[in-house]
N, C-alpha and C positions, 0 to 999 in steps of 0.2 A: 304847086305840083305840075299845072300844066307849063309851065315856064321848065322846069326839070326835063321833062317829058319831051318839050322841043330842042332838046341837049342829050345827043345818046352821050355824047362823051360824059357827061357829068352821071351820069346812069351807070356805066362801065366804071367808074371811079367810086363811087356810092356800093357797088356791088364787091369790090375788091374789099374796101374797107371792113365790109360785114365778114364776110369768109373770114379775113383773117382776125378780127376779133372771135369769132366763131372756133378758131383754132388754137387758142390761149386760154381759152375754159377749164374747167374741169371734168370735162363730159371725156367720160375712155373716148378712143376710136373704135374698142371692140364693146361688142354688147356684155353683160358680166354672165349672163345664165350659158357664154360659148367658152369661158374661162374653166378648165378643170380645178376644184377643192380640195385645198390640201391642209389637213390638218395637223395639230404637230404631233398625236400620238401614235400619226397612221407608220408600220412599219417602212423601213428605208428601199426606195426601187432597188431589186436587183436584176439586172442586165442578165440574159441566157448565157455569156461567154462566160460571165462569172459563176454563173452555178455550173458551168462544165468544169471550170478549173478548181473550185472547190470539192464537185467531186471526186476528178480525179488525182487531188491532193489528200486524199480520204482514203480513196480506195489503194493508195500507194501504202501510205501507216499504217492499216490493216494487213496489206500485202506483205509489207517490212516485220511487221510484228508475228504475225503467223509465221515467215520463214524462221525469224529469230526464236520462237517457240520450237519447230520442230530441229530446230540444229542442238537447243539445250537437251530435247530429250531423247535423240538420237546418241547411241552410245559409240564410244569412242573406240574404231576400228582394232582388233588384234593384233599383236605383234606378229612376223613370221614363227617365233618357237612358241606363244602361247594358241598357236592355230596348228601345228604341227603336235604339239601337246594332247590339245580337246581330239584332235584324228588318233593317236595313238590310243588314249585311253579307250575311246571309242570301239576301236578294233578290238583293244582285251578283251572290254566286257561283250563285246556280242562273241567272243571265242568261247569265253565261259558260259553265254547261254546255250550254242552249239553243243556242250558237251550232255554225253550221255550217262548219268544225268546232267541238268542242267547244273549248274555252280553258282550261288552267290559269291558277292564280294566281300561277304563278311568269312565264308568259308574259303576266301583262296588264301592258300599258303607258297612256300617258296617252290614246293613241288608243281604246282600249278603255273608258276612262271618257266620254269624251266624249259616245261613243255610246250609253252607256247614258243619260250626261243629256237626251239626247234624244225617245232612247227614254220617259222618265219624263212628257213634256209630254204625251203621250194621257190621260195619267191626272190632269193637273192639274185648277187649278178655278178659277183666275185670268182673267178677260176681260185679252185685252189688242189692243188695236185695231191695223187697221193704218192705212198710211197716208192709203188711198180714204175712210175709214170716215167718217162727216161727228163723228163721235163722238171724234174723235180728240185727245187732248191732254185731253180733257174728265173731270177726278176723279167725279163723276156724273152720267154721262149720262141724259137724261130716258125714251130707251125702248130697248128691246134691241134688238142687232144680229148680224149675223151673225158676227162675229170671234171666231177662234179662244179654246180656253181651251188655258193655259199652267202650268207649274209656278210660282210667285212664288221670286224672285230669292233670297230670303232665305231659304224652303224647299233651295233648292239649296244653299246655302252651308252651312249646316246641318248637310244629306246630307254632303257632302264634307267637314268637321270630324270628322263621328263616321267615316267609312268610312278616312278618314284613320289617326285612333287603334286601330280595329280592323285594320287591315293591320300596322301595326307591335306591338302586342297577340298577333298570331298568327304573330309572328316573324320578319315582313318588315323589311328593315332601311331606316331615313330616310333615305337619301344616294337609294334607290334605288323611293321612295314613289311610285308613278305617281299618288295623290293629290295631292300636294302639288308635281305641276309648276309651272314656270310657265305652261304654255299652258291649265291648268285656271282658275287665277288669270286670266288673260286673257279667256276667255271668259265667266266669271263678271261681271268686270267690263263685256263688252257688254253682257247679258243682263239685268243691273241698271239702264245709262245707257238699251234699248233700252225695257224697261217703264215706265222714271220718263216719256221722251216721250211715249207712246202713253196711259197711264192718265191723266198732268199730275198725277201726286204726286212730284216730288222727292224723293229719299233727300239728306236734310244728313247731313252727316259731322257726327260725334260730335265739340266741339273736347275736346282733351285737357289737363286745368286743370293749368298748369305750377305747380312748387314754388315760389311766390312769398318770395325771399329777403329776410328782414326785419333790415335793418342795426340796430345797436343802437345806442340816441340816447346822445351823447356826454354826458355830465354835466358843465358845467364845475365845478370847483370855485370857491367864492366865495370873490371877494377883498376883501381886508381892504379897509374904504372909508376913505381916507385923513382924517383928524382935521384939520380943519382949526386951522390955527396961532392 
């Protein structure tokens, strides 16, 4: 040793030898009680980005499915005639509760409509001349007059189509349809010939284009042209 000892150099060489055997053991470099334990039943790390986008991949299908629930049981908007319909009938029946007395709809009859069509002419919008009026018969007359304004004819008809299908609609039976009298028909039809005079516009009737039946052309067959002899 003391011969070693008077040799740093063999000292420095001695000491390198040891380190690096020292370094090829088995000994960790880290101590094991600074190593975290992980066992295999422990559940899998999840990362906070991940549970954000989980979330808000959650809270979208929820989102998705609630709209889709309220689109199913939202009902499917009205046509223009079946919202023009539910207002007409509407209007009858509070007419009929207006009256004195008041009228169910099991007691209106055709007499009950009539009156209302009447009733409905204050609020028209139609000129329609009478007979003094020098304007009379005239499609456009040059200046205003005093003659009443009226429901047009075709308005009326209309009214009575839709008030019709809503009485039977709300359970009223057709045999017994105070719309669809004759005497409603009837007065319609003055009410139409009565404006066509006084305005001098005509209502032509629609002709209705019959099925024109086409016979099928007889083919003769051809005959043999005789050869002559």
């Amino acid at each position: 040793m003391t011969c070693l000892l008077n040799r740093p150099r063999d000292v420095i060489v001695i000491f390198l030898h040891c380190t690096i055997s020292y370094s090829f053991t088995s000994v960790p470099l880290f101590p094991c009680h600074f190593l975290p334990k992980i066992h295999n039943n422990s559940p899998p790390i999840i990362m906070s980005s991940d549970r954000r986008k989980d979330s808000a991949e959650g809270s979208s299908r929820s989102t998705g499915a609630g709209n889709h629930q309220q689109q199913q049981q939202q009902p499917a908007p009205l046509s223009r005639y079946e919202s023009q319909k539910r207002r007409d009938w509407n209007t009858f029946g509070q007419y009929l509760k207006n009256q004195a007395p008041p009228v169910s709809l099991s007691q209106c009859n055709c007499n009950h409509v009539l009156d209302f069509l009447r009733y409905l002419d204050q609020f028209g919008k139609t000129k329609v001349h009478l007979h003094g009026c020098v304007f009379f018969g005239q499609p456009d007359p040059p200046a205003p007059c005093t003659c009443p304004l009226r429901q047009a004819w075709g308005s009326l008809d209309a009214l009575i189509g839709r008030l019709r299908a809503a009485y039977e609609e709300h359970g009223g039976s057709p045999d017994t349809n105070p719309f669809g009298n004759g005497s409603i028909r009837v007065y319609l039809r003055e009410i139409k010939e009565c404006q066509a005079k006084a305005r001098g516009i005509p209502y032509k009737k629609k002709k209705k284009k019959r099925n024109q039946i086409i016979k099928p052309i007889a083919i003769d067959e051809a005959k043999p042209s005789k050869q002559a002899a």
